[in-house]
SETORDREN-472405 format. One record per residue (C-alpha): residue number from 0; residue in three letters; x, y, z. Coordinates in steps of 0.25 Angstrom, whole numbers. Each point is the difference from the previous one (the first is absolute). Layout:
@k = NUM r = Ala east = X north = Y up = Z
...
***
This chain:
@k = 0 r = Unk east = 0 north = 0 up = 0
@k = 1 r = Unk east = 10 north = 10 up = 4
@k = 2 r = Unk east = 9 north = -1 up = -14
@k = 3 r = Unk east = -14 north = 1 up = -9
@k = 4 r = Unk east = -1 north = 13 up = 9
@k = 5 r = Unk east = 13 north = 5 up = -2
@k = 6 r = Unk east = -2 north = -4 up = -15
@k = 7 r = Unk east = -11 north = 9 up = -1
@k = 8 r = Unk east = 5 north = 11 up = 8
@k = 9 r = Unk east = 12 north = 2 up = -7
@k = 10 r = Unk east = -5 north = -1 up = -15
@k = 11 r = Unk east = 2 north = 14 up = -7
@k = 12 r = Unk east = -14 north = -3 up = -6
@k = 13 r = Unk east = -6 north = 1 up = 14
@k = 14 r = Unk east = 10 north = 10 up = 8
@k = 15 r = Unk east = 0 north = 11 up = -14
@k = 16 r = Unk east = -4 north = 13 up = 7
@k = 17 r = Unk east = -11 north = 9 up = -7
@k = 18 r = Unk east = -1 north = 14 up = 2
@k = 19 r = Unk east = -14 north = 5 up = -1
@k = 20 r = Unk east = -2 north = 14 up = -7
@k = 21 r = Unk east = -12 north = 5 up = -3
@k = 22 r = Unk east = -4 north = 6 up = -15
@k = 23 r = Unk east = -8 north = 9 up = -6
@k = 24 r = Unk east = -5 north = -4 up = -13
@k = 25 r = Unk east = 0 north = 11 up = -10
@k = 26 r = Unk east = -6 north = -8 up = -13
@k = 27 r = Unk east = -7 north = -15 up = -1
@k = 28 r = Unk east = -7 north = -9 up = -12
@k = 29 r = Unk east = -9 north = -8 up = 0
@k = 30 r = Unk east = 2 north = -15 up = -4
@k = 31 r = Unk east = 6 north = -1 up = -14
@k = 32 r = Unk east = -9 north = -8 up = -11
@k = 33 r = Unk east = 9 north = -10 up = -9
@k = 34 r = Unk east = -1 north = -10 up = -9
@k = 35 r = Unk east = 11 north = -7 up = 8
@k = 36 r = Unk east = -6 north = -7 up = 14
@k = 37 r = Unk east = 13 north = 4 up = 8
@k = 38 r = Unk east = -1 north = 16 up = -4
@k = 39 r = Unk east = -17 north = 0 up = 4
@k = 40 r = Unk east = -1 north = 5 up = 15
@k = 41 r = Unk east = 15 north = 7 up = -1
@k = 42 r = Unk east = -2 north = 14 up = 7
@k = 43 r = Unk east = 11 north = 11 up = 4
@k = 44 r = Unk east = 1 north = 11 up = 10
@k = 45 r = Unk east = 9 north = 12 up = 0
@k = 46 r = Unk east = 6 north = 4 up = 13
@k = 47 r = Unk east = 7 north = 8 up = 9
@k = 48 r = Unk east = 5 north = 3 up = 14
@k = 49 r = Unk east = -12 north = 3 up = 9
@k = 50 r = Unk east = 9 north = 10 up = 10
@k = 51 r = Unk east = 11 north = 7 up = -5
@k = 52 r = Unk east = 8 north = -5 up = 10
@k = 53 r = Unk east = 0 north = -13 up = -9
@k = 54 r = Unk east = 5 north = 6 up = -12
@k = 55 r = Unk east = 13 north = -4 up = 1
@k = 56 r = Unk east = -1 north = -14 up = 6
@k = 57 r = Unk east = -10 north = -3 up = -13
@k = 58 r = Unk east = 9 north = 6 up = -10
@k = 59 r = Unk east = 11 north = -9 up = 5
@k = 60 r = Unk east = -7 north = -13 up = 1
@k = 61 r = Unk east = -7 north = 1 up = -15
@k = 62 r = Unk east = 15 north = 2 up = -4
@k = 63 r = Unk east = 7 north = -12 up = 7
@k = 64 r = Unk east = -14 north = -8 up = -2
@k = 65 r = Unk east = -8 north = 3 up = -13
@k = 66 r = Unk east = -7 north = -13 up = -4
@k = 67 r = Unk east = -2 north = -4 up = 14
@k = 68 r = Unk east = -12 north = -9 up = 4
@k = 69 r = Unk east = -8 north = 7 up = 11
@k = 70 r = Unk east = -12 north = 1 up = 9
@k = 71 r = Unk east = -8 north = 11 up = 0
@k = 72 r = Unk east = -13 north = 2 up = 11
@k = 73 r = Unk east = -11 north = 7 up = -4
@k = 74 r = Unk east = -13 north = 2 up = 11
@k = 75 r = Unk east = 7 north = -11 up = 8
@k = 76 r = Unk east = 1 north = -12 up = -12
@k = 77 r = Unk east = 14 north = -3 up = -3
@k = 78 r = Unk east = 4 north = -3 up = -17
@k = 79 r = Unk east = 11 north = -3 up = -7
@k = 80 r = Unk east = 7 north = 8 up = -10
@k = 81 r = Unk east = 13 north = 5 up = -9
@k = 82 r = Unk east = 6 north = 12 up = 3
@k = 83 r = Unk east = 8 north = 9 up = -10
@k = 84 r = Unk east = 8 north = 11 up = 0
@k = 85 r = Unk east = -5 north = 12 up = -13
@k = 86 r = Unk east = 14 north = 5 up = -1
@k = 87 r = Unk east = -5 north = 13 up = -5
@k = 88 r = Unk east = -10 north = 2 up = 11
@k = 89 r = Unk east = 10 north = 2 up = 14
@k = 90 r = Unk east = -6 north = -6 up = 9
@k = 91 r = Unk east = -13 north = -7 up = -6
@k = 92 r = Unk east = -2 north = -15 up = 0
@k = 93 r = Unk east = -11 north = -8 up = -9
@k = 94 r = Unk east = -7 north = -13 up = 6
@k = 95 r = Unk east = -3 north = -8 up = -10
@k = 96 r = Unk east = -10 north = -12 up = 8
@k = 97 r = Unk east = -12 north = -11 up = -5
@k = 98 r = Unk east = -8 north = 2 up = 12
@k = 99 r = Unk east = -15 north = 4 up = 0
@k = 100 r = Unk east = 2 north = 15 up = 7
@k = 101 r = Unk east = 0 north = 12 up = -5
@k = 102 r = Unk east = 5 north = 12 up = 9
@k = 103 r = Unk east = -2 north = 14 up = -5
@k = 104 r = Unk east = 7 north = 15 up = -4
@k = 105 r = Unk east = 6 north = 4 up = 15
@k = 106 r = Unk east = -4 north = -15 up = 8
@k = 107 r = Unk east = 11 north = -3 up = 9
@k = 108 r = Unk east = 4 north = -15 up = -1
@k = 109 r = Unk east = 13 north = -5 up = 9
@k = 110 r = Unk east = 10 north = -6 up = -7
@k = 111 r = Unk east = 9 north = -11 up = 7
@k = 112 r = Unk east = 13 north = 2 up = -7
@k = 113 r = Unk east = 10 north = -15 up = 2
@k = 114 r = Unk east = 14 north = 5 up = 4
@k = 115 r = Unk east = 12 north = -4 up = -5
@k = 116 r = Unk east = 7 north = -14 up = 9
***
């Protein structure tokens, strides 16, 4: 009993720290329509820092980790996503996710950002 504990306390995919920051969405779709199966239900949001204190600490995370699988919680649901960096756009991040939610202009979702090992 006490190795399958230490197995599982000491696996990276369960110790990997998440840093929860919330966003303010600043554009969103609705589901795309396609003749391919896996692109029906696709959805995007353009975000940003919530508080400006968060500017920076975004920002730097969209660079070190473009492309990154997330979660995001919206009115206390949790959802998974990929989260880009738009190089031209400091600072702003686009969620591209398959899930059933659409927030709206000015929602504030949390974002739980993984950390780095």
């Amino acid at each position: 009993m006490c190795i399958i504990t230490f197995f599982f306390a000491s696996s990276s995919g369960f110790c990997q720290e998440k840093m929860r920051l919330p966003c303010e969405v600043m554009e969103s779709s609705d589901s795309f329509k396609s003749s391919s199966a896996k692109l029906n239900g696709v959805r995007y949001l353009l975000l940003h820092h919530a508080n400006s204190a968060d500017r920076e600490t975004l920002s730097k995370w969209l660079k070190d980790h473009s492309e990154t699988e997330v979660t995001f919680v919206f009115e206390g649901n949790e959802y998974k996503g990929i989260l880009c960096r738009l190089a031209h756009c400091f600072g702003r991040g686009l969620l591209v996710y398959a899930a059933d939610v659409s927030p709206i202009k000015r929602d504030i979702i949390d974002v739980l950002l993984p950390q780095s090992p």
